[in-house]
C-alpha positions in Angstrom: 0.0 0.0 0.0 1.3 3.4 -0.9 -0.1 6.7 0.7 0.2 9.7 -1.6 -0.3 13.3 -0.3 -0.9 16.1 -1.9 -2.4 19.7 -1.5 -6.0 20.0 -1.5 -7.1 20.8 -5.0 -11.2 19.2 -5.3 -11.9 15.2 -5.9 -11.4 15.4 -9.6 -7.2 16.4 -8.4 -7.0 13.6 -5.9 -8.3 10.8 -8.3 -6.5 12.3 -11.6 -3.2 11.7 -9.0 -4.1 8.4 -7.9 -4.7 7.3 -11.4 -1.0 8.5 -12.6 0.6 7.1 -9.9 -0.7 3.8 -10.3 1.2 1.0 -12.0 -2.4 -1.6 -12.3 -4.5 -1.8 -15.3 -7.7 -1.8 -12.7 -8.4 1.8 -10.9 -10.8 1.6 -8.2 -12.5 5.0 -6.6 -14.4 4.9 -3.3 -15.6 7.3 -1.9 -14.2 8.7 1.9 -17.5 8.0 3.5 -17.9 4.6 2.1 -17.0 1.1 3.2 -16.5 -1.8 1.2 -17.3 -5.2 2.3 -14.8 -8.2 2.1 -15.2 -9.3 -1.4 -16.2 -6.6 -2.7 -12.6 -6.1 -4.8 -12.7 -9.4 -5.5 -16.2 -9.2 -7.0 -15.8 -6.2 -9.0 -12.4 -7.3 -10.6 -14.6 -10.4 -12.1 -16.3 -7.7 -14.7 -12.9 -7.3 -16.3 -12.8 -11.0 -17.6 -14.4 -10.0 -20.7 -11.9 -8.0 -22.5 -14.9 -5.2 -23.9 -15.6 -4.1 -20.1 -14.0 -0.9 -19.6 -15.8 0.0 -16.1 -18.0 -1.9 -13.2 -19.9 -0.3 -11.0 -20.4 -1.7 -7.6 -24.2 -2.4 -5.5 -24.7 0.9 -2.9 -26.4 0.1 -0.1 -27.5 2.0 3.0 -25.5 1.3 6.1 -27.5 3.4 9.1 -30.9 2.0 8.0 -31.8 3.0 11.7 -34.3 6.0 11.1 -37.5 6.3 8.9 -35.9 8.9 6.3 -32.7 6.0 6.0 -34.9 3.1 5.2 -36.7 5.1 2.3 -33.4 6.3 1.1 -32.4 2.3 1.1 -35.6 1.4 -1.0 -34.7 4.2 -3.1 -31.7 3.1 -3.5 -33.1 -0.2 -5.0 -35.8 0.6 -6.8 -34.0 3.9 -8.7 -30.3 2.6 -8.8 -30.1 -1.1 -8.6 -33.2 -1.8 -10.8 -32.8 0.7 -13.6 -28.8 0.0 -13.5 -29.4 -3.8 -14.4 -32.3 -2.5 -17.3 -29.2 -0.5 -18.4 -26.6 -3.1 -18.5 -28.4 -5.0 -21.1 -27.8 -2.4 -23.6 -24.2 -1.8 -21.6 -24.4 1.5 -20.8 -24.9 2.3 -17.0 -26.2 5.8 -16.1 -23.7 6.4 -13.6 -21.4 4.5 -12.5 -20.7 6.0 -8.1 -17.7 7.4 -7.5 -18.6 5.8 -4.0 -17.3 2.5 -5.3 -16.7 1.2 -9.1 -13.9 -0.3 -11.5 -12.2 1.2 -14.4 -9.6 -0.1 -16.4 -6.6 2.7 -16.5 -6.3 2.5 -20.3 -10.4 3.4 -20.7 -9.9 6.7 -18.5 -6.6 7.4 -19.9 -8.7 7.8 -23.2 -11.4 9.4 -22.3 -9.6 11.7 -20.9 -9.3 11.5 -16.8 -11.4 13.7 -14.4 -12.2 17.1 -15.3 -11.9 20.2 -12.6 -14.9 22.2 -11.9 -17.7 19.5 -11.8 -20.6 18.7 -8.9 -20.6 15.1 -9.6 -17.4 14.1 -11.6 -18.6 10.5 -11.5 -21.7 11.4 -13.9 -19.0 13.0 -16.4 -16.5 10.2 -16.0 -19.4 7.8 -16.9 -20.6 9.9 -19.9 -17.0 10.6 -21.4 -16.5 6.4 -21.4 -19.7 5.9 -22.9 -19.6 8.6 -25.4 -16.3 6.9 -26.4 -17.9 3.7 -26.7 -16.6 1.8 -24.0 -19.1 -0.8 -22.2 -19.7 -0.5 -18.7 -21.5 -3.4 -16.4 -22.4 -3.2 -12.9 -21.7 -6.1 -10.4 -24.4 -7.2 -7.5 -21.8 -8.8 -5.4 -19.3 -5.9 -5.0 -21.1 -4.6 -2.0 -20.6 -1.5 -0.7 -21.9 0.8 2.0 -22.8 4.1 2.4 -24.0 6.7 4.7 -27.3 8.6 3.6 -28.5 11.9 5.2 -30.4 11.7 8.2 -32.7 14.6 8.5 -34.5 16.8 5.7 -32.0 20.0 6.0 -29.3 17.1 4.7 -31.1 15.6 2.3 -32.4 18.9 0.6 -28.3 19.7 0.8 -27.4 16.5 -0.9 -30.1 16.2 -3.8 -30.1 20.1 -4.7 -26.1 19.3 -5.4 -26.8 15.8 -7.4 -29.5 18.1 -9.6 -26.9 20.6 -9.9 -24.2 18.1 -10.7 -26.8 16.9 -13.2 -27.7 19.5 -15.2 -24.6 21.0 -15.5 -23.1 17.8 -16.8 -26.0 17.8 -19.0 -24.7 21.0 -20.6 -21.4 20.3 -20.8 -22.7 17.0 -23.0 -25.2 18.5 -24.4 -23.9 17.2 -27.9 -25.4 13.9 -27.0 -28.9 14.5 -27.1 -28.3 15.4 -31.3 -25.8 13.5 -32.5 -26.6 10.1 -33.3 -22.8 8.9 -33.6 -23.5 8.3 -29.4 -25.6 5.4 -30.0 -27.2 4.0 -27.1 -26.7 7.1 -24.9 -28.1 9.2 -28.0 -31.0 7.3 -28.2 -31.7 5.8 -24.9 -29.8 7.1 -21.8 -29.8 10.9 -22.0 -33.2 11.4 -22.9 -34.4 8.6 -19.9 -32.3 10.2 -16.9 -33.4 13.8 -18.7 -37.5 12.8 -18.4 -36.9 11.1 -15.0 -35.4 14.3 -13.5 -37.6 16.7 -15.0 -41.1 14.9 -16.0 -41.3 12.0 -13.0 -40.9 14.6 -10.1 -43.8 16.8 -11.4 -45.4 13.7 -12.3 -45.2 11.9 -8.8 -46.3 15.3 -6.8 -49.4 15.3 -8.9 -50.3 11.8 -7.9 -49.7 12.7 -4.6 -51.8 15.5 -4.5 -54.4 14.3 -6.5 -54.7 11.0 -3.9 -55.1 13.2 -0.9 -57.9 15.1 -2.1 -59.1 12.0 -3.6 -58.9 10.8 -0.1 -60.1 14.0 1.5 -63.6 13.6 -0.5 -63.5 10.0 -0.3 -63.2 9.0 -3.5 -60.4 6.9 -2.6 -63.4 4.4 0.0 -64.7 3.1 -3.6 
């Protein structure tokens, strides 16, 4: 194990360093506040046994499942992650791949390019810069790892006004995607899903919302 310090210059500077110091063809990233479980290198390494893989993504899970705002963040984390993660792999394009724990192989970031300075969720770009080059990325259920989600409303407000943030301005930056049909999969399919479930599903789900409690209210919702 080697322990490389440097002066604080953002995420995207730390990783970028690890990565050129490294002398593996695998580049792992975990997050600071994340802990991996036992196998979980061994698991994620196992993606890299076909040749096309250029990245795995690991399986997040909720560590302090101990309050009621945790244990919908851990279902969330199923049902909006896990579920639509393993729709994507069929078509091998993931729609992020965390920074709190996945798998690159060194060559695949050395081409797209490493981490760029200046952005919210660097892990988004990273993931869009590999598949806009083409490269195949898979997810693995076994490389488990565990995370800390925000425990009162204040923190998550905090935390999902930067992921929408980190979003759209990666959005921007690749807004070449959404017209230019050379992107394939992410041109046809990814972009425009992750676009319609951030905008469209919120106002979408609110409305149901609202709509059942007045339902409720005039009880409409007894019959």
């Amino acid at each position: 194990m080697k322990v490389i310090r440097r002066p604080n210059g953002g995420k995207f500077a730390a990783l970028n360093t690890g990565i050129a110091v490294s002398t593996g063809e695998i580049i792992v990233t975990v997050d600071a506040d994340s802990m991996i479980s036992r196998a979980a290198l061994t698991e994620i390494v196992k993606g890299f046994e076909n040749p096309e893989v250029a990245g795995v993504a690991g399986n997040l899970k909720v560590f302090n499942r101990n309050t009621f705002l945790t244990r919908l963040q851990a279902l969330e984390y199923i049902t909006q992650i896990q579920v639509v993660r393993r729709a994507f792999e069929n078509f091998g394009s993931l729609t992020v791949a965390s920074g709190a724990f996945s798998a690159f192989r060194k060559t695949a970031l050395e081409e797209a390019g490493y981490y760029d300075p200046d952005y919210l969720l660097e892990d988004f770009d990273i993931t869009i810069k590999l598949l806009k080059s083409h490269q195949i990325l898979h997810g693995n259920n076994e490389a488990i790892c565990y995370t800390e989600a925000p425990e009162t409303l204040r923190d998550i407000y905090k935390q999902r006004l930067s992921w929408f943030r980190g979003d759209f301005q990666n959005f921007w930056k690749h807004r070449d995607t959404f017209f230019n049909p050379r992107f394939g999969i992410m041109h046809k399919l990814t972009f425009p899903y992750m676009l319609i479930s951030m905008t469209l599903v919120p106002v979408a789900s609110i409305v149901v919302i609202v709509t059942s409690v007045v339902m409720a209210m005039n009880g409409s919702g007894l019959h």
